[in-house]
Residue, then its C-alpha position, 0 to 999 in steps of 0.5 A: x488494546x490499541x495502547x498495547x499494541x502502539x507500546x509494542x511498535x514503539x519499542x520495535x521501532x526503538x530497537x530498530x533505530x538503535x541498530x540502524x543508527x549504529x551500522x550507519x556510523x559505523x559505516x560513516x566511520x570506516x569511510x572517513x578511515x579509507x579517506x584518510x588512507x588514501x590522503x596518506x601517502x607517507x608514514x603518519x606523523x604524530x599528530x596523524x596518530x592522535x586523530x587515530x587515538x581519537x577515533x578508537x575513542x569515538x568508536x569505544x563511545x558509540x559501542x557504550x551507547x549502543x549497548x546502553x541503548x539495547x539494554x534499555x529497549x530490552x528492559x522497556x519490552x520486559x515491561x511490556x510484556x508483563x502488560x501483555x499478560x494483564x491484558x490477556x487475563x481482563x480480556x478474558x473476564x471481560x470476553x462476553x462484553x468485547x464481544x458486544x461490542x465489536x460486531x458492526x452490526x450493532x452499528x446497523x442502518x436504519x433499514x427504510x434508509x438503504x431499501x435503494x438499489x436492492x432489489x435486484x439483490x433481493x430477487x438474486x438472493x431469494x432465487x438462491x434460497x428458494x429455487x435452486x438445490x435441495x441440499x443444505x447451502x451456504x449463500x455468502x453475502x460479501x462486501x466492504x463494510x456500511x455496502x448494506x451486507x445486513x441490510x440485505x440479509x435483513x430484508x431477505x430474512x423478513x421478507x413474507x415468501x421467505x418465512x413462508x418458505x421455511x418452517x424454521x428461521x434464526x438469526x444471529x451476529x457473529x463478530x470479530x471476536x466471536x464466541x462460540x457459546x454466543x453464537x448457538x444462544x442466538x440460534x436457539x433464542x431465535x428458534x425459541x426453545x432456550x431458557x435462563x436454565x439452559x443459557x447457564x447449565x448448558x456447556x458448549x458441546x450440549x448447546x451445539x447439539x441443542x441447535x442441531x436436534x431443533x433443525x433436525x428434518x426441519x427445512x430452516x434459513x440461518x442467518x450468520x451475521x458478520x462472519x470474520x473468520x474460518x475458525x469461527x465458520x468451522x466451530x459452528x458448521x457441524x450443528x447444521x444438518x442436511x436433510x436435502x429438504x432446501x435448507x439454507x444458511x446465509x453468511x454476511x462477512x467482509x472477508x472473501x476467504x471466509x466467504x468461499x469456505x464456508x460456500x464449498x464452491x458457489x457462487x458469493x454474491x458480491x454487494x455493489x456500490x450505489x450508482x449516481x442515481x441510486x445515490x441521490x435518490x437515497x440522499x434525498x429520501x434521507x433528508x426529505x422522506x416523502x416529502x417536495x423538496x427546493x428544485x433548486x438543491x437538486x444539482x448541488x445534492x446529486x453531487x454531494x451524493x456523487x461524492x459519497x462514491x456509491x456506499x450507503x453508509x456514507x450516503x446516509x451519513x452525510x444525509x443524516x447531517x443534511x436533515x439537520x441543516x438549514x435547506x438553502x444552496x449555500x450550506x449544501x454548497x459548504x458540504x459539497x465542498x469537505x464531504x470527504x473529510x466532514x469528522x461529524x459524530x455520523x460520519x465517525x461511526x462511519x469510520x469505526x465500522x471501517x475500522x473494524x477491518x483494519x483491527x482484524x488484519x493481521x501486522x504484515x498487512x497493517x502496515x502495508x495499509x497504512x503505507x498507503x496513506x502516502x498516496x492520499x493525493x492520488x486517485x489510482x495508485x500504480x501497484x508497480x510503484x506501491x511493491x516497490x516502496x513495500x518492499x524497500x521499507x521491509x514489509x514484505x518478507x520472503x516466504x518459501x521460494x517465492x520472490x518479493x514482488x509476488x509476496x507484495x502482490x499477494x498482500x495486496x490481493x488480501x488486503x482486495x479479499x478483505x474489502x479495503x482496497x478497490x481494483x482499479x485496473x488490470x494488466x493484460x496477464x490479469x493482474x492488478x496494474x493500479x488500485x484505490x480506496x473509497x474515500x471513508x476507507x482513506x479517511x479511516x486509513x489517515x486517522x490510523x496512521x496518524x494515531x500510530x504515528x506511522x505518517x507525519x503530514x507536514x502542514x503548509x507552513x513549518x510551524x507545526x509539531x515536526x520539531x516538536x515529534x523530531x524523535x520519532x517521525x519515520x514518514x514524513x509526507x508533504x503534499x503542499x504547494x509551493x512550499x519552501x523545505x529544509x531537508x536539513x531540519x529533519x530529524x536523524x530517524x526519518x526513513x522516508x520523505x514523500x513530496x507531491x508538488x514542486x520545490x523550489x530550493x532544498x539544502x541537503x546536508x547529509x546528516x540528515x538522511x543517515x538512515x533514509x531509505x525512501x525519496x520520493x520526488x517530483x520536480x525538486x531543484x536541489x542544491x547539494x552544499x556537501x558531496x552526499x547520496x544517502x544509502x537508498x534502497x529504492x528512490x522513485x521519481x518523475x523528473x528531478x532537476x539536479x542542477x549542481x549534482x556532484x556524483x560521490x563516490x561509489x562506495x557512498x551509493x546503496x549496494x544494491x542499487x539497481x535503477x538510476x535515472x538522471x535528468x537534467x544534471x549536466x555532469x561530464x562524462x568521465x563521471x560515468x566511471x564512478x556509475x560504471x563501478x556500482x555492482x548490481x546496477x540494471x536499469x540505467x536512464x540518462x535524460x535531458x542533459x543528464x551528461x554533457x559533452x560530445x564524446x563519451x570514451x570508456x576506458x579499456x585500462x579500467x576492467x570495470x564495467x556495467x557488469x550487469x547493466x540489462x537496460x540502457x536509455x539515452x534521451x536527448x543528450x548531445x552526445x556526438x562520438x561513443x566509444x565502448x566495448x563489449x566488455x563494459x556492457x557484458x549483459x545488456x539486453x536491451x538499448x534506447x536512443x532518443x533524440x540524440x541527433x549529433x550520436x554519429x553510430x552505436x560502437x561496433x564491438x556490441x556485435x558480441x554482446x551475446x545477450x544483446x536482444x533489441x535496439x531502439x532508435x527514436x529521431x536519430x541520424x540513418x548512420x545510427x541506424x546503419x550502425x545497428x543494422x551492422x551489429x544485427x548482421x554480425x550477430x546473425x552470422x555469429x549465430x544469434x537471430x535475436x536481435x530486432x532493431x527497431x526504428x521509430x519516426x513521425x510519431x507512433x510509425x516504427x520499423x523493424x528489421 
């Protein structure tokens, strides 16, 4: 299946690249054909009409191309699709054995290894089936997987009160792709009153009623093991009296939706990850039982067991891989060393019980998940910048009348409900401000991306497979350090370039960025040999040093380019004419130099202004004189200078910029500040008590009139 569904991506992709590259060279050119107007002055000459005779010939070309191309993606989807329906039909002929297959919990811990750190669990949950209401309950047990969900079901269902308390027990798995039919067998073999006969003849309808007369006045604990789906809770749900005699179901799943279906309002019991002594006591016990062990491997093993960042699966992975090591410090020193990326047959049925909830997402939130793989190197992720790299690669469709950033942060919440994002921490409204993965979930992430060919990680040196796969690399993600790169041997196709660490020399040639959307930068010296911005929708960085920037003209920026930050570019300020002119700009920060020279005069001649600018920085510029009016900034809202110690004043005429909301000055002359204690005045008398100025000096002290 996943061969399929990789056929079906490709061709996707395929068809994607064939229309974006053919709205890139269209867009190519007719700018080449504006250049040539403007050069023209005069009547064409006869050789100016064979440069137009050759350029219909082009475009004649690229259109046979582009239709060949369509035509062929279209015939590869008919293929396809007939491989689709020969699946479907084997699928359900083999239905019964992907059923055994697919259910984690076929894959279960040993249970004397994970008795660490669930006690008090237990204790919660027999309290739960034992004490509290006599009407029939459902306890959910939720939790990422290899957590010990099973475990505990398992211990709960063995322990001697518990099958003392209750007249009847069953015990059965559900799955990812569950069968309804299955799930009442493993009732009824349980129970104990089911025979071949039965299992044969019997059609679902009179097996669901079967369960239902066998626990009929009977006071009985259901153990649903692995639950993934309501549809699967919904099927099964009905054959489970209420008698009001204390009965209990207990429900294990990795999906908080699920879980809070199927309990109608209590409470789920949330599985905890190990701590830093559970975790070392498990280790140990894993590769030493109850027996001694060298002292001196203590230290080394209570990191390894740090390491494992609390999941018993993975604890007893790499336990299991001790065991069968020599006992010396210099081989745990090895595994300390690669515990997170160890690939033993152990730690690979670590991975495949992971994966098992990559395969149940639905595609929106697979490729959300996979994206974020870019952040390997990044321990807590800012969920600002992930919705915003979501949104710029078209994961996120809008639904309904609800914005982008709400739909990416509801996805982000679904992918948290289902166990494979960690919450790191959380704004001051409640929502979530950064996120994580547990290393095994991350490892499992890369090992997707990577045989789907989402992400390209770029080796160290080039002389690896990049030239090799040119036809198809999206993502291209380079976390290396100090490294030379060429940006100008990235194939056509590349949608986004992902650099962690410093580079020193880059040339760009904008033929190699047609069609990219995403440059994530960090500290990159860039030399551009060619007047070039590729057409961004979102570009993200934290200090890019661009020494010999030209700005192009503003045609050749993204439309909908809505924040810019510059630093470091020492451009002159008659270059703001060409910023001035981009039509949804917000955000604009000028930084460290971005501009040089000491006046910056915006022209009245030129009606064209930040139309819809709300935000504007200017930050350690030697800027000494301003001149602007309210027409060129109509909608800013708010306005920061930062060490800008020659800027004389801020021009008076921003009096009458009615949504003008707040000023902030930080180590500025007192005329700056007199200036825009001139404009609050203004604005006061013209009605408008809005306006706060705000003056920051010696550090963190502020004023505020």
């Amino acid at each position: 299946m996943k061969h399929l569904e990789r056929m079906i991506q490709e061709a996707a992709n395929g068809v994607e690249d064939t229309i974006d590259s053919y709205v890139s060279d269209r867009h190519v050119l007719v700018q080449s054909k504006r250049v040539r107007r403007k050069a023209n002055a005069i009547d064409l000459h006869v050789s100016d009409r064979h440069v137009l005779v050759q350029s219909k010939r082009v475009r004649r070309k690229a259109n046979t191309i582009f239709r060949q191309n369509l035509e062929y993606a279209i015939e590869e989807i008919g293929l396809i699709q007939k491989e689709v329906m020969k699946k479907k039909k084997v699928n359900k002929f083999n239905s019964k054995i992907s059923h055994s297959r697919d259910t984690s919990s076929q894959i279960p811990l040993d249970q004397k290894d994970v008795i660490i750190g669930l006690d008090e669990d237990l204790l919660k949950i027999k309290d739960r089936l034992i004490v509290q209401s006599s009407r029939l309950e459902v306890v959910p047990i939720i939790g990422m997987g290899g957590i010990g969900k099973t475990t505990l079901a398992r211990r709960v269902y063995d322990d001697s009160l518990i099958a003392y308390h209750f007249y009847v027990r069953a015990w059965t798995n559900v799955s990812q792709e569950f069968d309804t039919r299955e799930i009442f067998l493993g009732i009824l073999r349980s129970i104990g009153v089911v025979n071949d006969e039965v299992e044969r003849n019997s059609t679902n309808e009179q097996l669901a009623e079967k369960v239902y007369r066998s626990l009929k006045g009977r006071k009985y604990l259901i153990v649903l093991d692995d639950m993934w789906s309501i549809e699967a809770w919904q099927h099964v749900r009905r054959s489970f009296p209420d008698d009001h005699n204390g009965s209990r179901i207990v429900l294990t799943t990795r999906l908080v939706d699920v879980a809070s279906c199927a309990c109608s309002g209590n409470s789920l019991h949330q599985m905890r990850f190990l701590s830093m002594e559970e975790s070392w006591t498990l280790l140990r016990d894993k590769v030493f039982g109850n027996g001694s062990y060298p002292p001196e491997l203590e230290k080394i093993g209570r990191y390894i067991g740090h390491q494992c960042q609390g999941l018993p699966l993975a604890v007893v992975a790499i336990g299991g891989l001790l065991s069968k090591m020599s006992k010396e410090t210099s081989s745990w020193e090895n595994v300390a060393e690669k515990v997170g990326s160890l690939m033993t047959s152990d730690t690979m049925d670590c991975l495949n019980i992971l994966s098992l909830s990559y395969n149940h997402l639905p595609q929106y939130l697979k490729t959300c998940f996979l994206y974020m793989g870019v952040f390997a190197e990044i321990r807590e992720i800012s969920v600002w910048k992930l919705i915003k790299l979501w949104i710029a690669e078209g994961f996120v469709k809008k639904v309904n009348h609800k914005n982008l950033e709400d739909v990416a942060e509801e996805n982000l919440r679904e992918l948290v409900d289902r166990s494979l994002v960690l919450v790191g921490k959380h704004t001051s409204l409640g929502k979530i401000k950064t996120c994580k993965m547990h290393d095994l979930v991350q490892d499992m992430c890369l090992r997707e991306a990577n045989y789907e060919n989402f992400i390209h990680f770029k080796t160290r040196y080039d002389h690896d497979d990049l030239l090799e796969n040119i036809s198809c690399l999206r993502r291209v993600a380079d976390f290396h350090k100090y490294t030379h790169s060429n940006f100008s041997k990235l194939m056509p196709l590349t949608r986004s370039v992902f650099f962690k660490y410093p580079y020193f020399f880059c040339s760009v040639l904008q033929s190699s960025f047609s069609l990219l959307r995403i440059l994530d930068l960090e500290k990159l010296k860039v030399e551009f040999r060619e007047s070039f911005l590729p057409m961004f929708s979102w570009m993200s960085e934290d200090w890019m040093d661009l020494s010999s920037l030209h700005i192009p003209h503003c045609d050749n920026f993204p439309p909908n380019l809505k924040k810019l930050t510059l630093c470091r570019t020492h451009l002159q300020w008659e270059d703001m004419n060409i910023l001035r002119k981009l039509p949804n700009l917000e955000v604009l920060k000028l930084k460290h130099h971005a501009f040089h020279g000491l006046i910056w005069k915006l022209s009245d001649e030129d009606e064209d202004g930040f139309l819809k600018l709300k935000f504007l920085l200017l930050e350690s510029l030697n800027l000494k004189q301003w001149e602007a009016t309210r027409y060129h900034f109509p909608s800013l809202g708010h306005l920061v200078l930062t060490d800008c110690y020659s800027l004389e004043q801020i021009p008076f005429d921003f009096a009458e910029i009615q949504k003008l909301q707040m000023i902030e000055l930080h180590k500025c002359m007192l005329s700056v500040l007199v200036s825009a204690v001139q404009i609050q005045e203004e604005q006061q008398i013209m009605g408008n008590d809005d306006l706060i100025v705000r003056m920051h000096y010696l550090g963190s002290h502020k004023i505020e009139i």
